[in-house]
C-alpha positions, 0 to 999 in steps of 0.5 A: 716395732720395726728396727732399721734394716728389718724387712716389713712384715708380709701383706698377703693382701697386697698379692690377691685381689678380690674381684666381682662380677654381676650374676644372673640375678639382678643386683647380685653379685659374684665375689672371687679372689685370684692370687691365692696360688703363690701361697700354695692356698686355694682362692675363694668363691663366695656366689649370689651375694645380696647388695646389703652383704657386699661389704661382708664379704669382702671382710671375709675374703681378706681375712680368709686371704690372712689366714691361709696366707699365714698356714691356716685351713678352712676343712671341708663343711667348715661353717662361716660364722660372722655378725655381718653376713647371714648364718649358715654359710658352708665352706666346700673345696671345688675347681682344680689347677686347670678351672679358668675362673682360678687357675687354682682350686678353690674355696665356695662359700654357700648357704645350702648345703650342696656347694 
Protein backbone atom coordinates (compact mmCIF):
# COMPACT_ATOMS: atom_id res chain seq x y z
CA UNK A 1 0.00 0.00 0.00
CA UNK A 2 1.27 3.22 -0.98
CA UNK A 3 1.51 6.53 1.89
CA UNK A 4 1.05 9.81 0.85
CA UNK A 5 4.05 11.48 -0.28
CA UNK A 6 5.71 7.96 -1.17
CA UNK A 7 7.25 7.97 -4.69
CA UNK A 8 5.64 4.99 -6.93
CA UNK A 9 7.29 2.20 -7.32
CA UNK A 10 9.73 1.92 -10.72
CA UNK A 11 8.08 0.66 -13.97
CA UNK A 12 11.06 -0.65 -16.00
CA UNK A 13 8.58 -1.12 -18.75
CA UNK A 14 7.35 2.24 -19.11
CA UNK A 15 11.34 2.92 -20.00
CA UNK A 16 12.13 0.09 -22.92
CA UNK A 17 10.20 -0.63 -25.71
CA UNK A 18 9.60 -3.79 -27.57
CA UNK A 19 9.82 -3.52 -30.90
CA UNK A 20 9.37 -5.95 -34.25
CA UNK A 21 10.24 -6.11 -37.74
CA UNK A 22 8.88 -8.52 -40.44
CA UNK A 23 12.32 -11.34 -41.50
CA UNK A 24 12.91 -12.54 -44.37
CA UNK A 25 10.79 -15.25 -44.12
CA UNK A 26 7.42 -14.68 -44.72
CA UNK A 27 5.06 -14.23 -41.72
CA UNK A 28 8.02 -14.16 -38.99
CA UNK A 29 8.95 -11.72 -37.23
CA UNK A 30 11.96 -10.12 -35.39
CA UNK A 31 11.49 -9.00 -31.78
CA UNK A 32 13.71 -6.47 -30.13
CA UNK A 33 13.83 -4.16 -27.22
CA UNK A 34 15.68 -0.51 -27.10
CA UNK A 35 15.77 0.99 -23.48
CA UNK A 36 17.80 -1.68 -21.47
CA UNK A 37 21.03 0.74 -21.34
CA UNK A 38 20.08 3.32 -18.68
CA UNK A 39 19.84 -0.09 -16.34
CA UNK A 40 23.09 -0.84 -17.20
CA UNK A 41 21.54 -4.16 -18.66
CA UNK A 42 21.78 -5.61 -22.34
CA UNK A 43 18.41 -5.68 -24.55
CA UNK A 44 17.04 -8.74 -25.94
CA UNK A 45 16.83 -10.13 -29.59
CA UNK A 46 14.50 -12.91 -29.82
CA UNK A 47 14.76 -13.91 -34.22
CA UNK A 48 12.25 -15.68 -36.60
CA UNK A 49 9.45 -15.78 -34.50
CA UNK A 50 6.25 -17.79 -35.83
CA UNK A 51 2.94 -15.64 -35.82
CA UNK A 52 1.39 -18.33 -33.08
CA UNK A 53 4.31 -17.37 -30.58
CA UNK A 54 4.20 -13.34 -31.01
CA UNK A 55 2.41 -13.34 -27.82
CA UNK A 56 5.04 -15.47 -26.19
CA UNK A 57 7.63 -13.38 -26.63
CA UNK A 58 6.40 -10.24 -25.76
CA UNK A 59 5.74 -12.24 -22.38
CA UNK A 60 9.36 -12.86 -22.34
CA UNK A 61 10.92 -9.76 -23.06
CA UNK A 62 8.86 -7.90 -20.23
CA UNK A 63 9.57 -10.20 -17.71
CA UNK A 64 13.20 -10.27 -18.97
CA UNK A 65 13.02 -6.22 -19.03
CA UNK A 66 11.77 -6.74 -14.84
CA UNK A 67 14.21 -8.78 -14.23
CA UNK A 68 17.55 -7.34 -15.36
CA UNK A 69 15.92 -3.80 -14.53
CA UNK A 70 15.64 -5.36 -10.84
CA UNK A 71 19.56 -6.76 -10.68
CA UNK A 72 18.87 -9.86 -12.25
CA UNK A 73 21.41 -11.83 -15.02
CA UNK A 74 20.41 -14.11 -17.59
CA UNK A 75 24.31 -16.20 -17.72
CA UNK A 76 25.45 -17.34 -21.04
CA UNK A 77 23.75 -21.11 -22.39
CA UNK A 78 20.81 -20.06 -19.82
CA UNK A 79 17.78 -21.91 -21.23
CA UNK A 80 14.33 -20.32 -21.56
CA UNK A 81 11.88 -22.38 -20.41
CA UNK A 82 7.96 -21.07 -20.74
CA UNK A 83 4.52 -23.15 -21.50
CA UNK A 84 3.77 -20.40 -24.13
CA UNK A 85 6.99 -20.76 -26.17
CA UNK A 86 8.56 -24.07 -27.62
CA UNK A 87 11.32 -25.58 -25.50
CA UNK A 88 14.81 -25.34 -26.21
CA UNK A 89 15.26 -21.83 -26.41
CA UNK A 90 19.13 -20.48 -25.42
CA UNK A 91 20.24 -17.65 -24.26
CA UNK A 92 23.84 -16.14 -25.89
CA UNK A 93 25.14 -12.48 -25.25
CA UNK A 94 26.05 -10.66 -28.48
CA UNK A 95 26.55 -7.18 -30.10
CA UNK A 96 28.69 -4.39 -28.49
CA UNK A 97 27.86 -0.62 -27.35
CA UNK A 98 28.46 0.51 -31.10
CA UNK A 99 25.66 -2.37 -32.88
CA UNK A 100 23.18 0.01 -34.45
CA UNK A 101 20.51 -2.27 -33.94
CA UNK A 102 21.11 -1.57 -30.01
CA UNK A 103 23.07 0.63 -29.29
CA UNK A 104 24.06 -1.77 -26.43
CA UNK A 105 25.07 -5.53 -26.42
CA UNK A 106 22.36 -7.71 -26.13
CA UNK A 107 20.66 -10.69 -25.33
CA UNK A 108 19.64 -13.71 -28.56
CA UNK A 109 17.44 -15.97 -27.74
CA UNK A 110 17.48 -18.85 -30.11
CA UNK A 111 16.43 -22.39 -30.53
CA UNK A 112 20.00 -23.88 -31.98
CA UNK A 113 22.59 -24.07 -30.26
CA UNK A 114 24.80 -21.46 -32.06
CA UNK A 115 23.38 -18.05 -31.29
Amino acid sequence: METAGAPAAPVPRRHVVILYSPEEISGRKWFHTRGMRKFGRPDISVHDVKPEYGAGVIDLCNRLIELHADGGVVPEGQEIRMASLPSGAIAHHRGDLDDPDFNNVHIEISWDSSG
